[in-house]
VOPAGU-2260 file (C-alpha; in pm, 1 decimal, decimal comma):
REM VOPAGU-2260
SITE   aa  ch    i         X         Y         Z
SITE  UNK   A    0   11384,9   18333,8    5017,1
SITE  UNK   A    1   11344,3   18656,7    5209,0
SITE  UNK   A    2   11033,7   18552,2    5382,6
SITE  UNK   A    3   11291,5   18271,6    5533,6
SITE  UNK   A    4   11532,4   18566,9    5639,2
SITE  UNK   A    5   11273,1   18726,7    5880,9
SITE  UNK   A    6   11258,8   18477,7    6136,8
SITE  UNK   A    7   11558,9   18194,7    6096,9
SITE  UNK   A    8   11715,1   18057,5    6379,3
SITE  UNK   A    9   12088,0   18119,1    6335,0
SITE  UNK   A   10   12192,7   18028,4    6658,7
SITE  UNK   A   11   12124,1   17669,7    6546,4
SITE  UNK   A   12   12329,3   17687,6    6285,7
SITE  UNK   A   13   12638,4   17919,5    6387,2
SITE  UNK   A   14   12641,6   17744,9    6715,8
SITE  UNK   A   15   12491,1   17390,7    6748,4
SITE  UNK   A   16   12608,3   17265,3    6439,1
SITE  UNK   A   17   12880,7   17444,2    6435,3
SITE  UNK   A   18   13004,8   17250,5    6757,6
SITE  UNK   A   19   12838,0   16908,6    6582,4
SITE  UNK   A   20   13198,7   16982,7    6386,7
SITE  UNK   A   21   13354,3   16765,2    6650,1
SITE  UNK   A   22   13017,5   16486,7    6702,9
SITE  UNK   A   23   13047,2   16139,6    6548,6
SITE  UNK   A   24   12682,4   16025,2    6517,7
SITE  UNK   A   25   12531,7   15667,7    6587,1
SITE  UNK   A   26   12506,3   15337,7    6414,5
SITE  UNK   A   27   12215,6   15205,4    6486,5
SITE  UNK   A   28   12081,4   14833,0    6430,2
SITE  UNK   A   29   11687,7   14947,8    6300,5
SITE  UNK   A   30   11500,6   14652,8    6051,2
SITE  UNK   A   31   11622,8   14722,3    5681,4
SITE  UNK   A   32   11302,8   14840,2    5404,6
SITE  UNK   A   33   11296,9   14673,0    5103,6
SITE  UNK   A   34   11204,9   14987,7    4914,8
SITE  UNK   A   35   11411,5   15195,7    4689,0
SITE  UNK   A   36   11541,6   15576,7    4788,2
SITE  UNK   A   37   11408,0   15697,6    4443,6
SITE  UNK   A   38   11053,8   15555,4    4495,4
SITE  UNK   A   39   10999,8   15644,8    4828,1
SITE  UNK   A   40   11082,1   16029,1    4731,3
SITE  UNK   A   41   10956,6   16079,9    4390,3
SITE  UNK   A   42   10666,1   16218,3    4497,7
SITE  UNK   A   43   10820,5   16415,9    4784,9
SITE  UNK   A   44   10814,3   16792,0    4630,9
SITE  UNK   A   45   11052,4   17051,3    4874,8
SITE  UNK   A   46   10859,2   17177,1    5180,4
SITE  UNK   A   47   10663,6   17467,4    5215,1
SITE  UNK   A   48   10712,1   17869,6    5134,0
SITE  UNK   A   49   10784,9   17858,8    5532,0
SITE  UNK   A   50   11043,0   17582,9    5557,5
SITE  UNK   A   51   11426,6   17684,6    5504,9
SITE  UNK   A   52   11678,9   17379,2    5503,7
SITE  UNK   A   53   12054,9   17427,7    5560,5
SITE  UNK   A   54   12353,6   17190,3    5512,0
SITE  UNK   A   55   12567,6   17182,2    5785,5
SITE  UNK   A   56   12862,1   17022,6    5757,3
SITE  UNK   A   57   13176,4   16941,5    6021,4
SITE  UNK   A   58   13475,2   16910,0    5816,9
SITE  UNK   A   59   13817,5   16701,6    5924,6
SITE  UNK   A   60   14055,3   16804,9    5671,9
SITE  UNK   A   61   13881,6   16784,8    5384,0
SITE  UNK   A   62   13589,8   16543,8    5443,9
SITE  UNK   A   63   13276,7   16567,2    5595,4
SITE  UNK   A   64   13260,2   16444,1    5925,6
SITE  UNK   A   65   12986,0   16533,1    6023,0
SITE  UNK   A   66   12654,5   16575,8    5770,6
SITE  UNK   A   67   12345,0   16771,5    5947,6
SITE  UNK   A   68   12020,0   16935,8    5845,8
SITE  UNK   A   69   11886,3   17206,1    6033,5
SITE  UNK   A   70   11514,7   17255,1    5884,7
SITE  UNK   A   71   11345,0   17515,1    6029,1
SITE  UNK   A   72   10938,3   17595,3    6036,1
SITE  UNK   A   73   10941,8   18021,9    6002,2
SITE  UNK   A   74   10549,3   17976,8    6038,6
SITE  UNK   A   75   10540,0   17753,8    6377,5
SITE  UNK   A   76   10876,3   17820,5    6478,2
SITE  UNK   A   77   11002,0   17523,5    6509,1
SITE  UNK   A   78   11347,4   17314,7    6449,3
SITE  UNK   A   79   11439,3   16994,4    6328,2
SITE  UNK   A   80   11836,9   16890,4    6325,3
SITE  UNK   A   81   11828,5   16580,8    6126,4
SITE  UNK   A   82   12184,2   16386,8    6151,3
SITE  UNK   A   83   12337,6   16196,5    5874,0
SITE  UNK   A   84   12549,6   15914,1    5962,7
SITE  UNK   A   85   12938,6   15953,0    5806,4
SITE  UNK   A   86   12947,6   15655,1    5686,7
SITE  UNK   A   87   12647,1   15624,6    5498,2
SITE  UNK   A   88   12628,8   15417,2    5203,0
SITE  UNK   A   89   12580,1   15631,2    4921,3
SITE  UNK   A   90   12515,1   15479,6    4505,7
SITE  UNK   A   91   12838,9   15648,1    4292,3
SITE  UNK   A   92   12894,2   15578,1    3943,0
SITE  UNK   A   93   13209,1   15363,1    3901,5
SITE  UNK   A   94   13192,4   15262,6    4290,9
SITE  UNK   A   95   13067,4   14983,2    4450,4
SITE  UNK   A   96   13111,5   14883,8    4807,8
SITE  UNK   A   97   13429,1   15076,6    4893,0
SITE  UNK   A   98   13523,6   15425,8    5080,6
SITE  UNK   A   99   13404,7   15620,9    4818,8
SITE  UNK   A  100   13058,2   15468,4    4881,1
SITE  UNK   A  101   13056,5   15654,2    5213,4
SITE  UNK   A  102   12880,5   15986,6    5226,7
SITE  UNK   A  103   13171,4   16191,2    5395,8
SITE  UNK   A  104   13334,5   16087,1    5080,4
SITE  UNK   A  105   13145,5   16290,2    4886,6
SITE  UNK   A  106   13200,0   16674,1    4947,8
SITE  UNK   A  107   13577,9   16624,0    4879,4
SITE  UNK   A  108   13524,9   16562,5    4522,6
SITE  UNK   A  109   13192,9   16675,7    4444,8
SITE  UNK   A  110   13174,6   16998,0    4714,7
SITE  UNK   A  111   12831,1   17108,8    4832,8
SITE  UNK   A  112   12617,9   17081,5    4481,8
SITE  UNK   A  113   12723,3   16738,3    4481,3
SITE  UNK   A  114   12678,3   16658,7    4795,1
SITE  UNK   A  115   12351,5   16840,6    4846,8
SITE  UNK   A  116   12197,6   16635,3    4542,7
SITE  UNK   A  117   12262,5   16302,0    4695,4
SITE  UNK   A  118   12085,6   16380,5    4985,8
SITE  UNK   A  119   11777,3   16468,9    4824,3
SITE  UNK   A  120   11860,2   16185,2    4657,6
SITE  UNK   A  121   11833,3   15956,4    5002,6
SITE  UNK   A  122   11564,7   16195,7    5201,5
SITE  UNK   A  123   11378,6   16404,6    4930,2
SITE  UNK   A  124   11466,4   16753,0    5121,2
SITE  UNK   A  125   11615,8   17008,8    4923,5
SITE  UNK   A  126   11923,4   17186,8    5022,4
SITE  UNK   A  127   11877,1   17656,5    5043,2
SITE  UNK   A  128   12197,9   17736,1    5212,9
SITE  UNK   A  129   12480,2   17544,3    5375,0
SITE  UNK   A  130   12767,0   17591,5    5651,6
SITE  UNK   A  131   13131,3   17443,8    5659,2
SITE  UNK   A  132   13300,4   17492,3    5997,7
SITE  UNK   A  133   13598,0   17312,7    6115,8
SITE  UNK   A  134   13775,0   17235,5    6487,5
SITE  UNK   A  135   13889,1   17657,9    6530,6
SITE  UNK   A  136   13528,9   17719,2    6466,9
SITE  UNK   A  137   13384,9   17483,2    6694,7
SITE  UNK   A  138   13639,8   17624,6    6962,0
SITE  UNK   A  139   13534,3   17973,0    6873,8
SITE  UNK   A  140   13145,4   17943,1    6899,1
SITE  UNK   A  141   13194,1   17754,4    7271,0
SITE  UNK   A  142   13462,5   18043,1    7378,1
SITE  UNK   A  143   13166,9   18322,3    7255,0
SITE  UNK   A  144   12927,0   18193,5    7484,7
SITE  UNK   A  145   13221,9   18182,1    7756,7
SITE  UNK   A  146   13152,4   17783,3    7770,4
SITE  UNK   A  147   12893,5   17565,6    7888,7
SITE  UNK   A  148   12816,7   17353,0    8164,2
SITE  UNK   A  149   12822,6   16973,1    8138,2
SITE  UNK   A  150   12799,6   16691,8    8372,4
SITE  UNK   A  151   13076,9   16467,6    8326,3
SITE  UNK   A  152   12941,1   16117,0    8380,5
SITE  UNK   A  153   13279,5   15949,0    8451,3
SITE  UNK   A  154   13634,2   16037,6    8420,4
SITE  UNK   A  155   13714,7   16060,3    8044,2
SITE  UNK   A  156   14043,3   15935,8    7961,3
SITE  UNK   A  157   14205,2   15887,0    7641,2
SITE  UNK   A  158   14477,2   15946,3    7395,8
SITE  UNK   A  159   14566,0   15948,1    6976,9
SITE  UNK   A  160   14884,6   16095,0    6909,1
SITE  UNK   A  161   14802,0   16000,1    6530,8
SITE  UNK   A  162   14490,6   16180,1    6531,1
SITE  UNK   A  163   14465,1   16532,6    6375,2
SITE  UNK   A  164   14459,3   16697,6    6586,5
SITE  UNK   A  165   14612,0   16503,9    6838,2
SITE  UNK   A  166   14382,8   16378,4    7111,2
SITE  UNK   A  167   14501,3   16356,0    7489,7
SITE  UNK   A  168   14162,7   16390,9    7694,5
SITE  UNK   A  169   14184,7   16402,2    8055,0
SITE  UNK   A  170   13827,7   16530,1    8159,9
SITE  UNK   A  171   13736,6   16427,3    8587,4
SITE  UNK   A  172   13374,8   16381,1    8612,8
SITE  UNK   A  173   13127,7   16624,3    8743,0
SITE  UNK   A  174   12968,6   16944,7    8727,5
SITE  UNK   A  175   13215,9   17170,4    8515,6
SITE  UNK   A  176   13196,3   17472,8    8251,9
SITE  UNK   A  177   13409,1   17336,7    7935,6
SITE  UNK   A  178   13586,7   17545,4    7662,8
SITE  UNK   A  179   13818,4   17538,2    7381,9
SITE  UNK   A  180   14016,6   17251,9    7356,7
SITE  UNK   A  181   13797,2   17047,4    7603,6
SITE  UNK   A  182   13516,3   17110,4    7499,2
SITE  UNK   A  183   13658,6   16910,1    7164,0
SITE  UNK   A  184   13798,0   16683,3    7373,9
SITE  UNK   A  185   13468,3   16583,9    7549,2
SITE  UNK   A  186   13239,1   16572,4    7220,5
SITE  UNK   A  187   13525,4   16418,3    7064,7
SITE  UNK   A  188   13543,7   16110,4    7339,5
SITE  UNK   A  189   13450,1   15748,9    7240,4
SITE  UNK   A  190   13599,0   15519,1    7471,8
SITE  UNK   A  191   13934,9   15537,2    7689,8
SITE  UNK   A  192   14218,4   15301,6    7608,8
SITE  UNK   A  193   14347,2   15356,3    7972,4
SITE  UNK   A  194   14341,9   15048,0    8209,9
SITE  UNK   A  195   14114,8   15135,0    8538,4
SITE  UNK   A  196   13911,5   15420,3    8305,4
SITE  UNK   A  197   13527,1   15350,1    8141,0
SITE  UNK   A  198   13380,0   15478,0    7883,3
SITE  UNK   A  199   12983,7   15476,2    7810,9
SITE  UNK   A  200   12778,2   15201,4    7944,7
SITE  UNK   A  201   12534,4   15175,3    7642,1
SITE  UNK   A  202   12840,3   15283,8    7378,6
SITE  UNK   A  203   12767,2   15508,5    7105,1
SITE  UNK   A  204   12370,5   15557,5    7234,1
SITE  UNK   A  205   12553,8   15728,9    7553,7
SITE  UNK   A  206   12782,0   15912,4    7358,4
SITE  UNK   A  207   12531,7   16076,2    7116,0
SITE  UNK   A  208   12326,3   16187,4    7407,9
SITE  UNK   A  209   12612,2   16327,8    7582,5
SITE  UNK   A  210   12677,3   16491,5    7270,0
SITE  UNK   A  211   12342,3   16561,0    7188,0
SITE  UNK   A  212   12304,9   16718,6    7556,1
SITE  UNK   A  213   12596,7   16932,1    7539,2
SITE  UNK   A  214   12450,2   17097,9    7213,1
SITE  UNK   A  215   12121,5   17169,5    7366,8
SITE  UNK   A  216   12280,0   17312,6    7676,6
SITE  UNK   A  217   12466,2   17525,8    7414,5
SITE  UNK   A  218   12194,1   17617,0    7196,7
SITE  UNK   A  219   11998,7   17784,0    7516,5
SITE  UNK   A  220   12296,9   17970,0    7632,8
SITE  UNK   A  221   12320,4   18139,2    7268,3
SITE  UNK   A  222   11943,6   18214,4    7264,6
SITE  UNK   A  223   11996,1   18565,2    7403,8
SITE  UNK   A  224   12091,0   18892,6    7399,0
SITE  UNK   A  225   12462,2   18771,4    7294,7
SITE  UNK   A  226   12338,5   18566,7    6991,3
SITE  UNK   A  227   12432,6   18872,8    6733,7
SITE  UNK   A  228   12792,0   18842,8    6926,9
SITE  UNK   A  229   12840,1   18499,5    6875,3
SITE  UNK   A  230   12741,9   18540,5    6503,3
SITE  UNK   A  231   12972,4   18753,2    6448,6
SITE  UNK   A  232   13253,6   18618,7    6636,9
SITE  UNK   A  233   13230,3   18250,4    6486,6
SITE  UNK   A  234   13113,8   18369,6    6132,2
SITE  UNK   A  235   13558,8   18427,4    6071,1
SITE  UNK   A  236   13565,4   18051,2    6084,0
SITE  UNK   A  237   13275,9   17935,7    5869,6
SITE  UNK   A  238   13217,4   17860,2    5493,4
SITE  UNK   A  239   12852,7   17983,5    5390,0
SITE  UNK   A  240   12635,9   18151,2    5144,9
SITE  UNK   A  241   12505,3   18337,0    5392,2
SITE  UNK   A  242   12636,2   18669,4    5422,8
SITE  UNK   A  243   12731,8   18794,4    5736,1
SITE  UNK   A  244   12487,2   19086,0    5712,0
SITE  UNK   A  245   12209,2   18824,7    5666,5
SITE  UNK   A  246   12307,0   18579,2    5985,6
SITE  UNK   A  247   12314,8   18884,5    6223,4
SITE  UNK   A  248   12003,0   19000,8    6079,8
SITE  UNK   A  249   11859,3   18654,7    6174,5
SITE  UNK   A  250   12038,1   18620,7    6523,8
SITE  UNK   A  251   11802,3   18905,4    6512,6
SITE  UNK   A  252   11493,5   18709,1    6481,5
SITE  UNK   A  253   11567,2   18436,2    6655,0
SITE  UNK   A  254   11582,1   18588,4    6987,4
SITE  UNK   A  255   11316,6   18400,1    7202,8
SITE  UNK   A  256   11313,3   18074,9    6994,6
SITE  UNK   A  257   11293,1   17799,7    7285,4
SITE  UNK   A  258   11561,2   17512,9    7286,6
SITE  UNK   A  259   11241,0   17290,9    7330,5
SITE  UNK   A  260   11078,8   17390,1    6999,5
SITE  UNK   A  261   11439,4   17214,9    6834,6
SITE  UNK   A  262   11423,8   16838,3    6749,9
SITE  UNK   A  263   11704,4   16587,6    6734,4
SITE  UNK   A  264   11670,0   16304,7    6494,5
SITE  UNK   A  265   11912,4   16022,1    6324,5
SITE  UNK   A  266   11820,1   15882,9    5979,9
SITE  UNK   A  267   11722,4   15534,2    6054,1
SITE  UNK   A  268   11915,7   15244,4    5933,4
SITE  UNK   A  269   12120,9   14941,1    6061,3
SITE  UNK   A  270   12557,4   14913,9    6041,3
SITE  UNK   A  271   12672,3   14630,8    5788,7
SITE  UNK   A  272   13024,3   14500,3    5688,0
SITE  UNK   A  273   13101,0   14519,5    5293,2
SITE  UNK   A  274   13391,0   14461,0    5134,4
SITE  UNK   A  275   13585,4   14434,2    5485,4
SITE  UNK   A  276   13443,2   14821,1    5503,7
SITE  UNK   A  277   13167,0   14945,7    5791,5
SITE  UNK   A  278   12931,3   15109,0    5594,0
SITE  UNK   A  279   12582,5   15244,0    5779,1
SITE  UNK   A  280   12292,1   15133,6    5569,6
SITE  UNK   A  281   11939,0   15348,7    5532,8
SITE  UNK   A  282   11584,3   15196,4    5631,5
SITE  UNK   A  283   11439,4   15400,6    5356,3
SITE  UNK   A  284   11057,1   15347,2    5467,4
SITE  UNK   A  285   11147,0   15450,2    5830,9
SITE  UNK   A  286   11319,3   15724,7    5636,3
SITE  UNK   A  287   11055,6   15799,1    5466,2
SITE  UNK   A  288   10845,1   15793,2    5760,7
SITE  UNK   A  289   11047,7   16048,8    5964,2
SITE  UNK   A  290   11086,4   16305,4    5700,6
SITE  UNK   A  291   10698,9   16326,5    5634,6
SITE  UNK   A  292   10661,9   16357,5    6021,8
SITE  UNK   A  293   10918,6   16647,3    6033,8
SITE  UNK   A  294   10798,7   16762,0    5729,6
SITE  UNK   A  295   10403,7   16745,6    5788,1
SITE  UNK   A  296   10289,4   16577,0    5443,1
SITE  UNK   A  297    9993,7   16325,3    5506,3
């Protein structure tokens, strides 16, 4: 592991996916493979001596709500952030079609180990190190960077006095540096329940790539001279095996990594009703297919 130390791009992990604490990631409707998890990956041994791969989780209470890999290429410098739908259907023992099927199910019971073997289990990538970070961190990491610009496509307007927190967004549209609470508030937005407001045209596609968009734009603001700052400054609000020592060491190292050498990818797969539940089901060849591609086996 400490050839992975030299040159790892914590940025991406204290920052991007730290603010992917608030992101809810798509459904899509992709052609279902016939072919088992298990088969597909069998043969699929864990990367390369220059390939590190960290579980980064966004945590509501005590469930995952969001599920990310950040695997990183030390040799090639280059990123992958690989985004694992909540609701993912997941094979438990003693479950079958309900909640507990879903992956953000998992890491309440089972914590990291078990939720780091099911997803080799579903992708054939083994977990090094992980993250935990949860709304005060995501606040944190966007206040370090003294917020970041966003376009605000139209005027965002919506409220959940039941939701924890609470939501009441009120974001006008346009050009604007967000922080703290609005910058939840605007990754956080789905669609308004306000007469006379909109929400995204194209639904959850537009929301991921606002989402997706915001991160980027956050992700080159912390590639600089600051990125040892905002280490330490969000590292207070994280959970991680890494040791604080270690992520400033690789802020370090990661000072001229490009935003475009970082890839953005959803595991494939299609939404499906079971059990009166919404469950998001893998396309395990077009699984397959992506993780050979990120990972480079023939």
């Amino acid at each position: 592991m400490k050839r992975f130390f030299r040159v790892f791009f914590i940025s991406l992990i204290c920052f991007s996916l730290i603010v992917a604490g608030g992101l809810i990631w798509l459904n899509g409707s992709l052609t279902e493979g016939s072919a088992d998890a298990s088969d597909i990956f069998k043969i699929l041994s864990n990367d390369k001596d220059d390939r590190i791969n960290v579980l980064v989780l966004g945590l509501e209470n005590t469930r995952s709500d969001t599920i990310m890999i950040a695997s990183y290429d030390t040799k090639n410098k280059t990123g992958d952030v690989i985004s694992i739908p909540r609701d993912t259907y997941v094979d438990r023992d003693g479950f079958v079609n309900s909640g507990n099927n879903k992956i953000n199910s998992v890491y309440t019971v089972k914590g990291i180990e078990g939720l780091s073997e099911i997803i080799l289990n579903i992708t054939g990538i083994k977990i090094d190190k992980y993250v935990t970070i949860d709304y005060d961190g995501v606040r944190a990491a966007v206040d370090s960077v003294g917020g970041v610009e966003v376009d605000v496509p139209f005027h965002m307007r919506y409220t959940d006095p039941y939701s924890d927190p609470p939501l009441d967004i009120n974001i006008p549209p346009g050009e604007q540096l967000i922080k703290g609470d609005r910058a939840m508030e605007f990754l956080r937005f789905r669609k308004t329940n306000y007469a006379g407001y909109s929400g995204y045209s194209d639904g959850d596609l537009g929301r991921v790539e606002a989402q997706q968009g915001f991160v980027k734009a956050a992700i080159k603001k912390a590639l600089t001279f600051r990125l040892p700052l905002v280490v330490k400054e969000v590292y207070p609000h994280i959970d991680t095996d890494f040791s604080l020592m270690e992520a400033t060491s690789l802020a370090m190292g990661s000072i001229g990594l490009s935003i475009e050498n970082v890839n953005f990818h959803i595991l494939p797969g299609y939404t499906q009703t079971r059990n009166g539940l919404s469950f998001y089901i893998l396309d395990y060849l077009e699984t397959k297919d992506l993780i050979y591609s990120i990972l480079e086996i023939e």
